[in-house]
C-alpha positions as CSV (number, residue, x, y, z in Angstrom):
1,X,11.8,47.3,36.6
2,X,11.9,44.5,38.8
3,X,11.9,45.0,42.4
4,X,14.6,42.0,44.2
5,X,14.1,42.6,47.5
6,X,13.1,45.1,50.0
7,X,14.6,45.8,53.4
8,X,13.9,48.1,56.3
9,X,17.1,49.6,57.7
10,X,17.2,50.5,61.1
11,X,19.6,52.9,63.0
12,X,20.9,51.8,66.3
13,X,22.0,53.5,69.3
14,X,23.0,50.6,71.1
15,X,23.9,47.5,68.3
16,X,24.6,44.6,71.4
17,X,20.9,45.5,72.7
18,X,19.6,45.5,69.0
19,X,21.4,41.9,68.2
20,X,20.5,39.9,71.1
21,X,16.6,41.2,69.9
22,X,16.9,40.4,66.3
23,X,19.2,37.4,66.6
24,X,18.5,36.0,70.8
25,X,14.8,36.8,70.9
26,X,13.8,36.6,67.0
27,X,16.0,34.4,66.1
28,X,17.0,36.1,63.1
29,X,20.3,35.1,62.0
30,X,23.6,37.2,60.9
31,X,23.8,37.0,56.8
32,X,26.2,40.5,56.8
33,X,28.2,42.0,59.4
34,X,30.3,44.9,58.2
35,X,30.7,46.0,61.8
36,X,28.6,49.3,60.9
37,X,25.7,47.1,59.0
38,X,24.6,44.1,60.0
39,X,21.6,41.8,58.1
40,X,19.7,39.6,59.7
41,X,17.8,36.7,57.7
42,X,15.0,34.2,58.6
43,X,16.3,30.6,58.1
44,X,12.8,30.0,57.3
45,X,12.1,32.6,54.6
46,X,15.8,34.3,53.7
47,X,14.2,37.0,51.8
48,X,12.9,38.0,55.1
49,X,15.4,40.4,56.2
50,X,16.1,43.5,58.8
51,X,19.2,45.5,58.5
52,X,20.9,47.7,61.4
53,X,23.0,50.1,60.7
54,X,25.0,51.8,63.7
55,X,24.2,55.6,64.4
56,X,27.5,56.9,64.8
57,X,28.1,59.2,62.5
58,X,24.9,61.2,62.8
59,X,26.0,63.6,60.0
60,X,25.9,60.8,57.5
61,X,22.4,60.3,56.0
62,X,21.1,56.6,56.5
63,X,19.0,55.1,54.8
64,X,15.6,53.9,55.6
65,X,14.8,51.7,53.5
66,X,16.7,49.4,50.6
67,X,15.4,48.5,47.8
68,X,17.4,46.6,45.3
69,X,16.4,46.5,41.2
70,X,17.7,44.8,38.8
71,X,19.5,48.1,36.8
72,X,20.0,50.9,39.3
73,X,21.3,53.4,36.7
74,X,18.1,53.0,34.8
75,X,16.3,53.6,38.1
76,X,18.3,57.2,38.7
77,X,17.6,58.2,35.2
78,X,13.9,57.7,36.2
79,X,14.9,59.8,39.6
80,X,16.4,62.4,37.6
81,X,13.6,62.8,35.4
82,X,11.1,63.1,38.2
83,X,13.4,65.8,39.8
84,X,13.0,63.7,42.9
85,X,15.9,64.5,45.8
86,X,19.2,62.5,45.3
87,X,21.1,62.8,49.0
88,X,23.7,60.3,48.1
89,X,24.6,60.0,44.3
90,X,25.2,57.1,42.5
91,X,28.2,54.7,43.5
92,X,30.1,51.6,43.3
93,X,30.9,50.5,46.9
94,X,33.9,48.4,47.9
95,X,31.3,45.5,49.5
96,X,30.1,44.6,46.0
97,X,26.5,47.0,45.3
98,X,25.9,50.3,43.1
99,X,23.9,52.5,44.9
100,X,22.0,55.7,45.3
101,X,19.9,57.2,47.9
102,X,16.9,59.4,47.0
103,X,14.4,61.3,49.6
104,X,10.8,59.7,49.3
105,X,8.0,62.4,49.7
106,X,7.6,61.9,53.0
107,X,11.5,62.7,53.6
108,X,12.5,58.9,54.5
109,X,15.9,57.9,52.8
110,X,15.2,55.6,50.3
111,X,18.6,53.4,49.2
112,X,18.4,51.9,45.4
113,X,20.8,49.6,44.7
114,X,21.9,46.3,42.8
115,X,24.5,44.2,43.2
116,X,27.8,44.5,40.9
């Protein structure tokens, strides 16, 4: 299965003090903003990306990582057959992905996804 791109998600506290790093002192800039995600992209290398997602809803699981593949529903067969940990099941969202999260052996949230 192809891998498209991979994408550490990071939970923020504090999103102003997160954006002026990424964006004022990287220099990353905004691809997403969904208010509680944002991307940030190199304009250098676009596939270099960092998403932050806002901690405030602690008792929603967030991922840690995404991953997107070309065919997610072949990737959650696979999940199923491993009897690995799904913690958010398989779903079309209203931003345009399908996506599932699944718990990684060393209990970081892993979110598969592709786009619709």
């Amino acid at each position: 299965m192809p891998i498209r791109r991979i994408v550490p998600n990071i939970e923020s506290g504090n999103p102003a003090k997160s954006i002026e790093f990424y964006q004022g002192f990287l220099g990353l800039n905004v691809a997403m903003d969904m208010d509680w995600i944002i991307t940030f992209i190199s304009e250098s290398n676009p596939s270099s990306q960092v998403n932050l997602i806002r901690n405030d809803k602690p008792e929603v699981p967030h991922p840690d990582i995404s991953i997107e593949v070309e065919d997610v529903d072949q990737i959650f067969t696979k999940a199923k057959e491993q009897q690995l940990e799904i913690v958010y099941p398989p779903a079309n969202e209203p931003w345009g992905v399908r996506r599932f999260f699944v718990k990684d052996p060393n209990g970081k949230i892993v979110n598969i996804l592709s786009h619709l």
